[in-house]
C-alpha positions in Angstrom: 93.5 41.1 -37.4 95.3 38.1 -39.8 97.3 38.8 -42.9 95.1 37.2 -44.6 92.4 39.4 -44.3 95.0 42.7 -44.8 96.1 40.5 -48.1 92.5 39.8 -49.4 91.7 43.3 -49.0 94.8 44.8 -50.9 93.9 42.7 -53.6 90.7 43.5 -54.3 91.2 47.1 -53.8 94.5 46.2 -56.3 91.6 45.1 -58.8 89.9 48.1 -58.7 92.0 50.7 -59.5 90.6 53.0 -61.8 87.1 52.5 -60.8 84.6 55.0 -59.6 84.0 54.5 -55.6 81.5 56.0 -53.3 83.3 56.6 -49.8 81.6 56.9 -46.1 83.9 57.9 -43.8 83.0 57.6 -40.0 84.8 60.9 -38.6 83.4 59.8 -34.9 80.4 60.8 -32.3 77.5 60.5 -35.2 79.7 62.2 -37.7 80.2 60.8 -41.5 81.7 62.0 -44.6 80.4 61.0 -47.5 82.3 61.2 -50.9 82.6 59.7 -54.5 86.5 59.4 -56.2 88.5 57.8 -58.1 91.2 55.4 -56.8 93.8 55.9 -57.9 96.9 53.9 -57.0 97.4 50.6 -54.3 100.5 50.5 -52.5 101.5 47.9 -50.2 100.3 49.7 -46.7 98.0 52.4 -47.9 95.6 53.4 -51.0 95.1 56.8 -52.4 91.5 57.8 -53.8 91.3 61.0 -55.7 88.2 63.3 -54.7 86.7 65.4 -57.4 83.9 67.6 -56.2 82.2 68.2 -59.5 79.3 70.5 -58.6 81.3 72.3 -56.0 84.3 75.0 -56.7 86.7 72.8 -54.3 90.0 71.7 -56.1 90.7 68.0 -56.2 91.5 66.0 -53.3 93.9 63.1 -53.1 93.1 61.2 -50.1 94.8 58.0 -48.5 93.3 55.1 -46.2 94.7 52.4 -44.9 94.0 48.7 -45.6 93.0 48.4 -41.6 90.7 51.3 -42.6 88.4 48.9 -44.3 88.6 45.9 -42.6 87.3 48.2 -39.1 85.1 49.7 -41.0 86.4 53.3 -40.4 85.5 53.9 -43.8 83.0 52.0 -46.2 83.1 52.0 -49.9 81.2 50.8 -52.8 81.4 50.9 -56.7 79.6 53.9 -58.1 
């Protein structure tokens, strides 16, 4: 894995900050966990998205991924 790729990813994720983001997370052995959030902040090793279940009674969640996350494809995202 280069820097490069780490650094092109941070940035765009940088860019979206604030945007709405569907999330599919691969939990392993068939498993996936799809959710829609926020994101909220970028730091320089991880990025926090904040879940908001709206037609569920669950409290909001403030999840964090990694950068490697998305560049292995552990989770997938895409703008809502």
């Amino acid at each position: 894995m280069e820097q490069t790729e780490i650094r092109k990813v941070r940035a765009s994720i940088h860019q979206q900050c604030g945007n709405r983001v569907k999330i599919q997370q691969d939990l392993g052995r068939n498993k996936v966990d799809i959710q829609e959030g926020v994101i909220q902040q970028a730091y320089p090793s991880v990025f926090t998205v904040l879940i908001d279940d709206e037609f569920e009674q669950n409290p909001p969640q403030l999840l964090s991924f990694t950068y490697t996350d998305v560049i292995t494809k552990d989770i997938r995202m895409q703008l809502c």
